[in-house]
C-alpha positions as CSV (number, residue, x, y, z in Angstrom):
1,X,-17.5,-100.1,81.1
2,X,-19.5,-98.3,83.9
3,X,-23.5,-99.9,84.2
4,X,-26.1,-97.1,83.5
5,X,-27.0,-97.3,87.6
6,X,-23.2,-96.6,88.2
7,X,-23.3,-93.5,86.0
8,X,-26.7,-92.4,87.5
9,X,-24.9,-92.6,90.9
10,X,-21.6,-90.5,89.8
11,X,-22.9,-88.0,87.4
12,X,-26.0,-86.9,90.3
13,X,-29.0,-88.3,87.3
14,X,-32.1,-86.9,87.8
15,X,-34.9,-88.5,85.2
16,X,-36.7,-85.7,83.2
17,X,-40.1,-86.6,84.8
18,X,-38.8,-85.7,88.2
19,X,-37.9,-82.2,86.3
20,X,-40.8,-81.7,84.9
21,X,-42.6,-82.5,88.2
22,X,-40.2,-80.1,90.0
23,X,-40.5,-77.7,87.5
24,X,-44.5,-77.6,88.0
25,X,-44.5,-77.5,91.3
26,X,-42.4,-74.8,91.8
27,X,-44.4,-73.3,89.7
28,X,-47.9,-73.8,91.5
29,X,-46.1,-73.1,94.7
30,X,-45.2,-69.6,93.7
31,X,-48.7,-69.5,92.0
32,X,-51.1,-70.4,94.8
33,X,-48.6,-68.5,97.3
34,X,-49.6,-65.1,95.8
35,X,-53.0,-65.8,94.8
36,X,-53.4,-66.7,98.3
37,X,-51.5,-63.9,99.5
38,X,-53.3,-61.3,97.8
39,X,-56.9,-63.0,98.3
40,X,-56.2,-63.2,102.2
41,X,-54.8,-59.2,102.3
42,X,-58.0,-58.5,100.3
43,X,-60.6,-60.4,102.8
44,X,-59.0,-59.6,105.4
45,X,-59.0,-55.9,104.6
46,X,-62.5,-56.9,103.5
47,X,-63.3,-58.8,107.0
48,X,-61.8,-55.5,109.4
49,X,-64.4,-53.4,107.4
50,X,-67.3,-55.4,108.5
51,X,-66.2,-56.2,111.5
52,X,-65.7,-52.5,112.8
53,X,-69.0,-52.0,110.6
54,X,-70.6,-54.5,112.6
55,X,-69.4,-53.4,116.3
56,X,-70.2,-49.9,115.5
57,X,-73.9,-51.4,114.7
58,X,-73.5,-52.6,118.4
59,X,-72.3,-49.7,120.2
60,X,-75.0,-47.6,118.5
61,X,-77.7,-50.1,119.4
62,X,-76.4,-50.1,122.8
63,X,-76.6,-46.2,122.7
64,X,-80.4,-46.5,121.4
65,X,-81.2,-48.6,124.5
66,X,-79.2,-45.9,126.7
67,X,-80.7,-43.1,124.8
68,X,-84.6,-44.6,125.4
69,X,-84.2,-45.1,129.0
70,X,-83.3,-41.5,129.4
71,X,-85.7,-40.2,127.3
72,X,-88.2,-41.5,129.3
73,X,-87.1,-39.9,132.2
74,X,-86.8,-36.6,130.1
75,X,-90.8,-37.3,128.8
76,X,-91.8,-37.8,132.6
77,X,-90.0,-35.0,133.5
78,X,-92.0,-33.0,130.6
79,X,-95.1,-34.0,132.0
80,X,-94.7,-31.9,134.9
81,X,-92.6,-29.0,133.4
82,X,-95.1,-28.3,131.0
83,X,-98.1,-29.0,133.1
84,X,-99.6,-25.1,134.2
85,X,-102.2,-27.1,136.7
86,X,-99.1,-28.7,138.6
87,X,-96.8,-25.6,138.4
88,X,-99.7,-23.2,139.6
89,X,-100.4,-25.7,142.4
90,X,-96.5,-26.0,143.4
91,X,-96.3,-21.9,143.7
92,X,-99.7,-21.2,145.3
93,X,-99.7,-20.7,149.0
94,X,-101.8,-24.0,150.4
95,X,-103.1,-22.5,153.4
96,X,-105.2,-24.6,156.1
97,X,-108.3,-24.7,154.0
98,X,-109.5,-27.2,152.1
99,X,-109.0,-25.8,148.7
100,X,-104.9,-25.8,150.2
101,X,-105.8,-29.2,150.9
102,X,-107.4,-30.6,147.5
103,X,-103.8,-28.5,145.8
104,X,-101.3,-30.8,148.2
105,X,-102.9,-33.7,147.1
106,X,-103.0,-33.0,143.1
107,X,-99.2,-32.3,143.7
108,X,-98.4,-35.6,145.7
109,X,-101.0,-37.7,143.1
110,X,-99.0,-35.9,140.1
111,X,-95.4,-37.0,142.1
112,X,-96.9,-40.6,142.8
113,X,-97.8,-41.0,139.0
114,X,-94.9,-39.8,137.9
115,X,-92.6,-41.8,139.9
116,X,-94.1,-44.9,138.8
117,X,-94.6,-44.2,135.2
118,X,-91.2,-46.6,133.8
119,X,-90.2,-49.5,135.0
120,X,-87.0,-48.0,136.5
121,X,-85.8,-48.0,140.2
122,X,-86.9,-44.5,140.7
123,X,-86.1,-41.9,143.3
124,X,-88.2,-38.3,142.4
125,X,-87.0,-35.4,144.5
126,X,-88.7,-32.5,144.0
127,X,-87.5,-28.8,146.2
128,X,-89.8,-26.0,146.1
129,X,-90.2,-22.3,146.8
130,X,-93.2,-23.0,148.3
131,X,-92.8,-22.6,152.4
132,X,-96.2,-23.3,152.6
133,X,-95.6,-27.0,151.4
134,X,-94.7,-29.5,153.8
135,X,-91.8,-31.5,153.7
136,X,-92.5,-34.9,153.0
137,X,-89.3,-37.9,152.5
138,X,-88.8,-41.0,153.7
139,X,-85.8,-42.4,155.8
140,X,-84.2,-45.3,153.8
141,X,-82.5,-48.1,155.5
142,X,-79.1,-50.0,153.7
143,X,-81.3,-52.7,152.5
144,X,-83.9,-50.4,150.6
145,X,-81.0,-48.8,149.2
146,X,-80.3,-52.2,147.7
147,X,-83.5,-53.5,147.2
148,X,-84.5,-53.4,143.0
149,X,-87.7,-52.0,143.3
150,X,-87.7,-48.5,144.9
151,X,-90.2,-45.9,142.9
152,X,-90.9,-43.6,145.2
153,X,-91.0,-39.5,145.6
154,X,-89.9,-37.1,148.4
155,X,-90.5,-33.5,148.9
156,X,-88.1,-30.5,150.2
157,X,-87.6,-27.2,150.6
158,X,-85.6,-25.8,147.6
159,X,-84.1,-23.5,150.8
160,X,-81.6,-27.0,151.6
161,X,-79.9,-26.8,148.6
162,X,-79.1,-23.1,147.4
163,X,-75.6,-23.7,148.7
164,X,-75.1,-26.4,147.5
165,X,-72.3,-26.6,144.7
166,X,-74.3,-28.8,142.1
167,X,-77.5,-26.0,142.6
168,X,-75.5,-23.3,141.9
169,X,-73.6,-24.7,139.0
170,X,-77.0,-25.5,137.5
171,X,-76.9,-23.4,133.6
172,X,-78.9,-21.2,133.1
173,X,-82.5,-21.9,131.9
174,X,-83.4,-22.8,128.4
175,X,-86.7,-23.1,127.8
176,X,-87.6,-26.9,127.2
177,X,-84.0,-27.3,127.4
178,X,-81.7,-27.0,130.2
179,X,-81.4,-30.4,132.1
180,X,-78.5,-31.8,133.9
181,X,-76.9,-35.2,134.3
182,X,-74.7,-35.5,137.7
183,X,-74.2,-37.6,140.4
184,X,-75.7,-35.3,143.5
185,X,-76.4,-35.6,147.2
186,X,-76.4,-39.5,147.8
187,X,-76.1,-40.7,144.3
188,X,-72.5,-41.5,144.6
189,X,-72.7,-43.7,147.6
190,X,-75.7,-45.8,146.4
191,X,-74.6,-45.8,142.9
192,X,-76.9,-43.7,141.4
193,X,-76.8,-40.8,139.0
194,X,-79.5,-38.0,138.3
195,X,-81.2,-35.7,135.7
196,X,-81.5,-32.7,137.0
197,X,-84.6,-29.8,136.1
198,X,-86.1,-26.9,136.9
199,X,-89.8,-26.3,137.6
200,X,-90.3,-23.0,136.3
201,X,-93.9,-20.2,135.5
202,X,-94.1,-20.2,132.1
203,X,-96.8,-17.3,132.1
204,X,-94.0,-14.7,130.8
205,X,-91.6,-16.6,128.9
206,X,-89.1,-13.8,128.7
207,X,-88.8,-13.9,132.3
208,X,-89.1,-17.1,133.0
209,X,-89.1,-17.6,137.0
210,X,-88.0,-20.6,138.7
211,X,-90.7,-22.8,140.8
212,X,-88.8,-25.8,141.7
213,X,-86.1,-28.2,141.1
214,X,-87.1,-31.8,140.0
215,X,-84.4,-34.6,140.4
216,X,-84.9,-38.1,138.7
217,X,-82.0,-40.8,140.4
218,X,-81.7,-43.8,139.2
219,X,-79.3,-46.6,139.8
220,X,-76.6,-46.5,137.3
221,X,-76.6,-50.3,136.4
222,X,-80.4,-50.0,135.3
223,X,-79.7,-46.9,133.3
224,X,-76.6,-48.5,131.8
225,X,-77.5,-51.9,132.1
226,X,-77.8,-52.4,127.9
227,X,-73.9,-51.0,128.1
228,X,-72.4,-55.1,128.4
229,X,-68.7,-55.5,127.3
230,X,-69.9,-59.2,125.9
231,X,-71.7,-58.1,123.3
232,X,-68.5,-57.0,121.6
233,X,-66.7,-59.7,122.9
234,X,-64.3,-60.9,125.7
235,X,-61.4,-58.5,126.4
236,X,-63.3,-55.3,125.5
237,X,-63.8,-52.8,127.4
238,X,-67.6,-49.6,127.1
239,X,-67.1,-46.8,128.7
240,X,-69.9,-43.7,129.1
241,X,-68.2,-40.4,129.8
242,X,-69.5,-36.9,130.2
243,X,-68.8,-33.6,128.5
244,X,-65.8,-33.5,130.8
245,X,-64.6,-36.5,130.3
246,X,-65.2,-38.4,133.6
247,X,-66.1,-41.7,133.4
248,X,-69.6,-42.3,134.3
249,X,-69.6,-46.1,133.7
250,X,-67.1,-48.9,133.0
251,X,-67.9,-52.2,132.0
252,X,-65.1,-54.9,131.3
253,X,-62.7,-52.4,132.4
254,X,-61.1,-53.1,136.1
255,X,-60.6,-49.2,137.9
256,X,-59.8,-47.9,141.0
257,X,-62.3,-45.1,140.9
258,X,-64.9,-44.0,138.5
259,X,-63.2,-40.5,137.8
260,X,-60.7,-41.8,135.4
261,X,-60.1,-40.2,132.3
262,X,-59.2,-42.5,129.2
263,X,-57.7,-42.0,125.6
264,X,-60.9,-41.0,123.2
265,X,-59.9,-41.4,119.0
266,X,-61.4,-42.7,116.2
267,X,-58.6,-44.4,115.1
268,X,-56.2,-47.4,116.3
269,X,-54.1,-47.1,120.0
270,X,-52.3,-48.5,122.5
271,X,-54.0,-47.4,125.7
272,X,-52.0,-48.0,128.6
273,X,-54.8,-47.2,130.5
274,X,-55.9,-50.7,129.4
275,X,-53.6,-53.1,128.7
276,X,-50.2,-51.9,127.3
277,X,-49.4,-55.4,125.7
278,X,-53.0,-55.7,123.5
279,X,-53.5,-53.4,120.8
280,X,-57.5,-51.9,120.7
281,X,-59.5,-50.0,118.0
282,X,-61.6,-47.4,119.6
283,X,-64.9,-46.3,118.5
284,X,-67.1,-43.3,119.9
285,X,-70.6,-42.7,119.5
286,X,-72.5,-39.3,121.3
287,X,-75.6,-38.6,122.9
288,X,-76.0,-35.7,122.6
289,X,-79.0,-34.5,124.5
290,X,-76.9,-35.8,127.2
291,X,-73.7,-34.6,126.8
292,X,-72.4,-37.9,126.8
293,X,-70.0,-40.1,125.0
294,X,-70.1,-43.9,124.9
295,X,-66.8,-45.1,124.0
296,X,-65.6,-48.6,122.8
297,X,-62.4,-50.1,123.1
298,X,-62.5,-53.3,121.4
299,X,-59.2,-55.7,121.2
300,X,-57.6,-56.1,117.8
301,X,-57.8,-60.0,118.7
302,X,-61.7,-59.9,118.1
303,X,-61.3,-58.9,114.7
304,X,-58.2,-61.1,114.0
305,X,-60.5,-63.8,115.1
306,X,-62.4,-63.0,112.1
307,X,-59.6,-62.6,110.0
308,X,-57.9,-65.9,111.2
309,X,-61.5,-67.6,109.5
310,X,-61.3,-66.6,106.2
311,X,-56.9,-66.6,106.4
312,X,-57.7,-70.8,107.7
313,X,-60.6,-70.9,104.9
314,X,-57.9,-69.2,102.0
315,X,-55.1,-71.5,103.6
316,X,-57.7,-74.6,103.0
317,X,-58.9,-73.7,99.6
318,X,-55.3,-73.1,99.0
319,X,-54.1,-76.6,100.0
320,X,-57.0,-78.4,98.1
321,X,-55.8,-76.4,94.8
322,X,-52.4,-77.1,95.2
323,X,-53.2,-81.0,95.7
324,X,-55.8,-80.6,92.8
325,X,-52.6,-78.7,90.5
326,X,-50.2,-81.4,91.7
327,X,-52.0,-84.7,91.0
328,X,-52.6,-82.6,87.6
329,X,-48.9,-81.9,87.3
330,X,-48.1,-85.5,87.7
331,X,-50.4,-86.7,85.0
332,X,-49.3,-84.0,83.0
333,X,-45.3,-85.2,83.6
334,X,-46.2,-88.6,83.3
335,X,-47.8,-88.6,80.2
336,X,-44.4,-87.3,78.7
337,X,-42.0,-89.2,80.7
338,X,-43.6,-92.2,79.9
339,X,-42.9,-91.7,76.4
340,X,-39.1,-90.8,77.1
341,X,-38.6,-93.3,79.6
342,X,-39.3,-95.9,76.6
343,X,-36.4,-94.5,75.0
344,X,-34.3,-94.3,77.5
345,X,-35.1,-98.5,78.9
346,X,-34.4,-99.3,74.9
347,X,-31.3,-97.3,74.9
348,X,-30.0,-99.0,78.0
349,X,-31.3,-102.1,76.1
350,X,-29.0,-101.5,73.8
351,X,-26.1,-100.6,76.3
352,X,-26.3,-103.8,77.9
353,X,-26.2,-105.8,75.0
354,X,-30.0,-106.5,74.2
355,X,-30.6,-105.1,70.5
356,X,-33.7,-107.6,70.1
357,X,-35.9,-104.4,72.2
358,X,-38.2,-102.0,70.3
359,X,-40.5,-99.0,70.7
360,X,-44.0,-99.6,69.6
361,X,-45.3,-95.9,69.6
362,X,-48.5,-94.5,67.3
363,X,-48.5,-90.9,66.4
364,X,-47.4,-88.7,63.9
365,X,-45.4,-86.0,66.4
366,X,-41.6,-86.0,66.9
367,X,-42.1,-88.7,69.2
368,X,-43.0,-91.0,66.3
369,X,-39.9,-90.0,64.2
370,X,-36.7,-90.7,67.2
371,X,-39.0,-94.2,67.9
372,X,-38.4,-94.9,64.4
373,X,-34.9,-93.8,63.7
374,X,-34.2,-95.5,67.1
375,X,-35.6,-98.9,65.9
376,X,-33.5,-98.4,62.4
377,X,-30.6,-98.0,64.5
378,X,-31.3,-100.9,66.9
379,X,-31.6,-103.4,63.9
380,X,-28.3,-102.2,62.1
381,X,-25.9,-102.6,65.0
382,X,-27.6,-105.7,65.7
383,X,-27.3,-107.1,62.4
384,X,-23.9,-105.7,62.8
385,X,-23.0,-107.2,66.2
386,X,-24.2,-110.6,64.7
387,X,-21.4,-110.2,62.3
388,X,-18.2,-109.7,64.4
389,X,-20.2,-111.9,67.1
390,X,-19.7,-114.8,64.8
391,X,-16.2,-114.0,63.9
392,X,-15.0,-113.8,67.3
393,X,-16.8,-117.0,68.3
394,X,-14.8,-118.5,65.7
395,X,-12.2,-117.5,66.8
396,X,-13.0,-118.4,70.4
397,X,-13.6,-122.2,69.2
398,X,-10.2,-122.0,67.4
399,X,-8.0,-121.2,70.6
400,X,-9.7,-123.9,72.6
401,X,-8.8,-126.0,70.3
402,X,-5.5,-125.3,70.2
403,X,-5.0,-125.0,74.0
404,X,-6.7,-128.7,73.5
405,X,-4.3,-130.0,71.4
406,X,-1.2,-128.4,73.5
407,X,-1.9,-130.3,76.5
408,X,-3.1,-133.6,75.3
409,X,-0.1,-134.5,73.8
410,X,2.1,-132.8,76.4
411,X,-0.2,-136.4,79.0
412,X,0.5,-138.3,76.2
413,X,4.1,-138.1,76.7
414,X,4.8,-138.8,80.3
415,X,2.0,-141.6,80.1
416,X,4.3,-143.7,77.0
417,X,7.2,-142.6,79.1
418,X,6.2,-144.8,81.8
419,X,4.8,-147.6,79.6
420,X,8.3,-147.6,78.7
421,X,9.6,-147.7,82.1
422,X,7.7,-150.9,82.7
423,X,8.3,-152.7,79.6
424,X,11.9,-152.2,80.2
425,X,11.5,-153.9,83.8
426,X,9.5,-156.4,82.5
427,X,6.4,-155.5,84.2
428,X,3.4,-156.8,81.9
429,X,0.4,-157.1,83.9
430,X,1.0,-153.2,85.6
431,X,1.4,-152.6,81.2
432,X,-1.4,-154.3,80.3
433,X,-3.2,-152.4,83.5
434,X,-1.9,-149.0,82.0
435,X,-2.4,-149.6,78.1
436,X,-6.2,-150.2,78.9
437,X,-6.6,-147.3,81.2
438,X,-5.4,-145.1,78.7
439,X,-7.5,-146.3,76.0
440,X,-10.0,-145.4,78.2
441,X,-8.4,-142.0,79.0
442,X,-8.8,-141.2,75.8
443,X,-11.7,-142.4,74.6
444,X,-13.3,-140.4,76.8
445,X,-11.2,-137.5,76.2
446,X,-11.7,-137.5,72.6
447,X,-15.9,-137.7,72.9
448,X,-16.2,-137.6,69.5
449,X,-14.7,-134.1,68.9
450,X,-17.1,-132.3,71.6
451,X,-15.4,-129.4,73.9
452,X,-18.2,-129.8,76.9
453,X,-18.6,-133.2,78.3
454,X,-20.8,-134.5,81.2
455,X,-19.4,-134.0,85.0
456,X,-19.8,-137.4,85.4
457,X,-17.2,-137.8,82.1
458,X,-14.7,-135.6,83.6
459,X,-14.5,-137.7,86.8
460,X,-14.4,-140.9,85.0
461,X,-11.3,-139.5,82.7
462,X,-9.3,-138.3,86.3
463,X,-10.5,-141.9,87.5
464,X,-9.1,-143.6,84.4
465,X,-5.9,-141.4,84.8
466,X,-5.4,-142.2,88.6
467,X,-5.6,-146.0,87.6
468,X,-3.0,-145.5,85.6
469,X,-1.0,-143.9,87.9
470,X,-1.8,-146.2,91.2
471,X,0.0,-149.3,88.7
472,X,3.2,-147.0,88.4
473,X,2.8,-146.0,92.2
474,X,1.5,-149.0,94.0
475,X,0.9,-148.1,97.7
476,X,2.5,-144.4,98.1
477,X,-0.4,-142.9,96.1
478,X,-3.7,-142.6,98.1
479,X,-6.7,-141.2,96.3
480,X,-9.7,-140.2,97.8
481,X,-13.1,-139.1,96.1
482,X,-15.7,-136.8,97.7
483,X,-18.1,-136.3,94.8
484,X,-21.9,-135.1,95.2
485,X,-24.2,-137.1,92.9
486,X,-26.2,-134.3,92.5
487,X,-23.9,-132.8,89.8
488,X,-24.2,-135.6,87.6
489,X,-26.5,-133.5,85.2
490,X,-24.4,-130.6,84.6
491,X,-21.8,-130.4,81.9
492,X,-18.5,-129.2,82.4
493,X,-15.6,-128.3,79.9
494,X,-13.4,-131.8,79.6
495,X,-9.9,-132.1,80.6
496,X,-9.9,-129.5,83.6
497,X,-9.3,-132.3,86.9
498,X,-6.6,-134.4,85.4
499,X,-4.0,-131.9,84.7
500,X,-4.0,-130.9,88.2
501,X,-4.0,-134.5,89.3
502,X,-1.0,-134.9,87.1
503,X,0.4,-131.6,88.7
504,X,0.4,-132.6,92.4
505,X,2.4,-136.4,91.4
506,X,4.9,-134.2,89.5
507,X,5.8,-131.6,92.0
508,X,4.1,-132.2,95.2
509,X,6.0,-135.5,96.6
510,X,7.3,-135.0,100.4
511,X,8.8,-138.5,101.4
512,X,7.5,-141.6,99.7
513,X,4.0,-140.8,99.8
514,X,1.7,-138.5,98.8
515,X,-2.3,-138.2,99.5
516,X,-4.4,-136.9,96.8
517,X,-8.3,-135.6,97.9
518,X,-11.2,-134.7,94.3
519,X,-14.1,-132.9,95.6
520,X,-16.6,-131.8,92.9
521,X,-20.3,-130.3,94.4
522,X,-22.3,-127.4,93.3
523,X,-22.1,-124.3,95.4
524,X,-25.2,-121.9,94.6
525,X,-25.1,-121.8,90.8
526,X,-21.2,-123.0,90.3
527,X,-19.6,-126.0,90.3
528,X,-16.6,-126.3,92.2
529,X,-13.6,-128.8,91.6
530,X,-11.4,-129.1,94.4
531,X,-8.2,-131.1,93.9
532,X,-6.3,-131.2,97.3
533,X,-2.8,-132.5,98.6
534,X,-0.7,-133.1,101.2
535,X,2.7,-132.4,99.3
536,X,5.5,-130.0,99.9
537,X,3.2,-127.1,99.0
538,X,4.0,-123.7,97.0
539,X,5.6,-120.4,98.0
540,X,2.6,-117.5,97.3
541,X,5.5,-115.5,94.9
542,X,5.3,-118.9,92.8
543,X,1.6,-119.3,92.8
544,X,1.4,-115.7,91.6
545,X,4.2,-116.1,88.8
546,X,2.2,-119.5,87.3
547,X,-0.9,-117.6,87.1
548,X,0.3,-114.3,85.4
549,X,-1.0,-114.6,81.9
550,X,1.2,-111.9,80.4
551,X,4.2,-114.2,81.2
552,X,5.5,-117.0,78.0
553,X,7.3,-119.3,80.8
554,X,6.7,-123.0,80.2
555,X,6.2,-123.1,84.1
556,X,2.7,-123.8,84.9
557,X,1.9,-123.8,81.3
558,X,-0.9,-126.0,81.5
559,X,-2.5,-124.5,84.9
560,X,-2.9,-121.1,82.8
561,X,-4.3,-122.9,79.8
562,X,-7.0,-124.6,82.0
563,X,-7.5,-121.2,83.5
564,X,-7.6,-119.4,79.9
565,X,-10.2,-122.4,78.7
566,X,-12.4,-121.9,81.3
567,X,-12.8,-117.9,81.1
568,X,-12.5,-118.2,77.5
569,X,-15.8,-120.5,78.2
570,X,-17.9,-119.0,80.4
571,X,-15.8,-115.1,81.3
572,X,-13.8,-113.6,83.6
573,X,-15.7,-114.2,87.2
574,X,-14.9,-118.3,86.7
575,X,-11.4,-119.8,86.8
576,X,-8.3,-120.7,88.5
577,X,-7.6,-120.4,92.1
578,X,-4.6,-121.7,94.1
579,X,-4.5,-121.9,97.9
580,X,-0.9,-123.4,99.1
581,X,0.9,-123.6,102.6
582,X,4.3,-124.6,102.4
583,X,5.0,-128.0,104.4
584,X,1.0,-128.7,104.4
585,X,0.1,-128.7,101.2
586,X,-2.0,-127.1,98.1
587,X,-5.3,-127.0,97.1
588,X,-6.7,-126.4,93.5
589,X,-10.5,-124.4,93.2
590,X,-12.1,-124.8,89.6
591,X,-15.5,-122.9,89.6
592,X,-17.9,-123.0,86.6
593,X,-21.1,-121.8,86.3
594,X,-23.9,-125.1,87.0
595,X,-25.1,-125.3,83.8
596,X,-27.9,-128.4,82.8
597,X,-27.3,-130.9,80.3
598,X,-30.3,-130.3,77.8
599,X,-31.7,-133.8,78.2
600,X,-32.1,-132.8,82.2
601,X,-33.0,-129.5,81.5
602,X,-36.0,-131.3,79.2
603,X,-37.0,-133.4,81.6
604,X,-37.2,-130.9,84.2
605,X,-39.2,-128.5,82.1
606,X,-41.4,-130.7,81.0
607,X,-41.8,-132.0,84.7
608,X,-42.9,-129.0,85.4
């Protein structure tokens, strides 16, 4: 019959707490997978909101800081286009007097105030009608180009610049209104960029006549210097375009020129302008006053970075739950696989032959009702197995008996034949000799009716046998004894040596001599009889045919009995083995299990 590990093995087991576990966790997985799923798409929707919400709070701070730098420029520039003292002065003939004189400086004192009236690097042009008003500029060198702190004002004829293309592309004027943003003159090489106004008479406002032109440059990176790609983060790119869309002003984007036009949406592209390999979201905001747009391309990466917190924060909670769900799911399958593991272990209990095994369980579920119908169960096929147990030991005891009583008679036999063999030659002492080492034989074989007999016992009885032999054989018989004392308190079934003693001077005789070698010594937890000779050894056919037990051939009757004895004895892994080389000789193996005689096993117990 298979073991329960053996059918495990073939039939693929799997115990039902593993299913239950599995079960679970499949379970949780798909569980926390789409609760986490659904929780990052929602924050993450949630996160791109903000985050756009958040860099359009930028752009249109940067744009306030844009928008407050110009309008200063457009409230100095107010202070002289709506000042009647200043504009009567600019369109007055001077004169050499020195009320012409007192009017040239009111206009310089108004220019000199006004140039110095923000903290900007500030260049005021200003070109009038007015022959009668000297020129007055200054001749910059490279380095005050350059230099950071320039607020100065120059006076010209407006005569220089009537043909000029930026003069006469100038809108018409708006009262309060009409201002231009360009890049004029020398702006472009020095990096500048100017708001550009006319000085007009105001005393009939239907025809309003032109005075003057006023021209405010500034360098671009003061104007624009709030408009940083790093406050929206690395890989973005600002951009301030006018009404045409020219680019103005570029920061965090490499060009070739400044006059590059770009892609301008509200909504999600791929600007190959920028990088064709990064997707950017692109956000506008106008100014409108100045016709300009500031525009933001901002990297899809810089909100993902967002994103990728809260999708690592989800992916964290979502680990923790599903260790939290799992430890839970193990309790959970352990508290019932406990329960049927119990009836499982008494089960295989019973399978392997231990019906003495309960289950001690307290509740009033179905649990309670298989522990008890179990137990029933356990205690009727043991009081059953006790039944035929004791029947078939009976038995048992009945056919070692008999095998007993087949092979004492069959010694007893050749023994009085050669008593008879020596009474008839007249050979009393070798008689007397054999009579007494029979007595002995069986006196020790009988042991008062017992089947096991100390080792010691065994090796006297093959001793008293070989005595008895050695008078019939004299000289041709050698015997020699390799016995390990250590054995001496075990017990071994009697009559089991001698037979095979008696074999070997039957059949194994090769001249006139024979050699006869008994080992006996434990071996792990057997002991092993060894009964060795140097006779004319036995064909393996012949060894097989003596130990087939289906076979009723009187040949090698008594090796099978011994063989039968000892399995009936102790079961089927002990026995009978035969190891034979014609010409050299055979040797006989007897292995029993090492059991202790109960006054050694006492001793050692209570030695211990």
């Amino acid at each position: 019959m298979k073991t329960f590990r053996e059918f495990r093995k073939n039939t693929g087991y799997l115990p039902i707490g593993y299913k239950l576990m599995l079960s679970y966790l499949v379970f949780i997985i798909i569980l926390v997978s789409v609760n986490g799923y659904v929780t990052n798409s929602m924050y993450e929707s949630s996160m791109r909101k903000q985050t756009e919400t958040n860099i359009k709070g930028t752009l249109l701070q940067i744009t306030d800081n844009v928008a407050y730098k110009t309008d200063d420029l457009v409230r100095i520039s107010a202070t002289m286009y709506d000042d009647l003292d200043f504009v009567y002065r600019l369109k007055q003939s001077l004169g050499a007097t020195g009320e012409g004189f007192e009017r040239f400086e009111y206009i310089r004192t108004k220019l000199d105030s006004a140039s110095k009236s923000i903290g900007l690097n500030l260049r005021l042009s200003v070109y009038t009608q007015n022959e009668t008003i000297s020129e007055q500029y200054r001749t910059r060198s490279a380095e005050e180009n350059t230099s950071g702190n320039e607020q100065t004002y120059d006076i010209y004829q407006l005569k220089k610049i009537k043909k000029k293309y930026w003069y006469m592309m100038l809108p018409k004027e708006e009262y309060d209104k009409t201002m231009v943003w360009d890049q004029v003159e020398e702006d472009a090489e020095e990096d500048r960029i100017s708001m550009i106004r006319r000085i007009v008479d105001t005393t009939d406002l239907i025809n309003v006549k032109e005075v003057g032109i006023m021209r405010f440059s500034v360098k671009i990176s003061e104007l624009f210097e709030s408009v940083n790609y790093e406050k929206l983060g690395a890989g973005s790119q600002l951009l301030v375009k006018n009404s045409n869309g020219e680019l103005i002003y570029a920061s965090g984007l490499p060009l070739d020129g400044l006059n590059v036009t770009l892609p301008s949406t509200e909504h999600m592209v791929e600007a190959d302008e920028l990088n064709p390999n990064v997707k950017y979201s692109t956000i506008e905001e106008k100014m409108h006053q100045q016709n300009w747009t500031i525009v933001a391309h901002v990297p899809l990466t810089i909100i993902e970075k967002e994103a990728e917190k809260v999708r690592v924060f989800i992916l964290i909670v979502c680990v923790l739950c599903f260790i939290i769900f799992t430890f839970a799911g193990i309790i959970f399958s352990r508290y019932f696989s406990k329960r049927i593991t119990k009836f499982v272990s008494v089960l295989n209990a019973f399978r392997d032959g231990d019906l003495h095994k309960r289950i001690s369980y307290r509740g009033k579920d179905e649990f309670s009702q298989i522990a008890t119908a179990l137990n029933g169960m356990g205690e009727d096929i043991e009081a059953l197995i006790k039944e035929v147990y004791l029947t078939q030991l009976q038995k048992k005891e009945a056919e070692l008996e008999m095998l007993q009583t087949q092979i004492n008679p069959h010694f007893l036999y050749n023994t009085l034949n050669s008593i008879n063999r020596l009474a008839k030659f007249g050979e009393n002492e070798k008689l007397q000799k054999m009579v007494v080492e029979l007595a002995k034989f069986y006196r020790l074989t009988l042991n008062s009716g017992r089947t096991l007999i100390p080792v010691h016992s065994e090796i006297e009885q093959s001793n008293a046998y070989l005595e008895i032999q050695k008078v019939k054989y004299g000289h041709r018989l050698e015997v020699t004894f390799d016995i390990d004392a250590d054995i001496w308190k075990y017990e071994t079934i009697k009559l089991i040596v001698q037979p095979f003693i008696e074999n070997a001077l039957k059949h194994a005789w090769s001249g006139d001599r024979i050699h006869i070698r008994i080992v006996a010594r434990k071996e792990k937890d057997t002991i092993l009889y060894r009964i060795i000779d140097d006779g004319l050894g036995v064909r393996q056919e012949r060894i097989q045919e003596i130990m087939d037990a289906s076979k009723d051939s009187e040949t090698g009757f008594g090796i099978r009995n011994i063989h039968q004895r000892v399995q009936l004895q102790y079961g089927p892994e002990y026995g009978v083995s035969i190891f034979s080389r014609v010409g050299i000789g055979t040797s006989v193996d007897i292995r029993i299990p090492a059991k202790m005689r109960k006054l050694f096993y006492l001793d050692e117990v209570i030695g211990e």
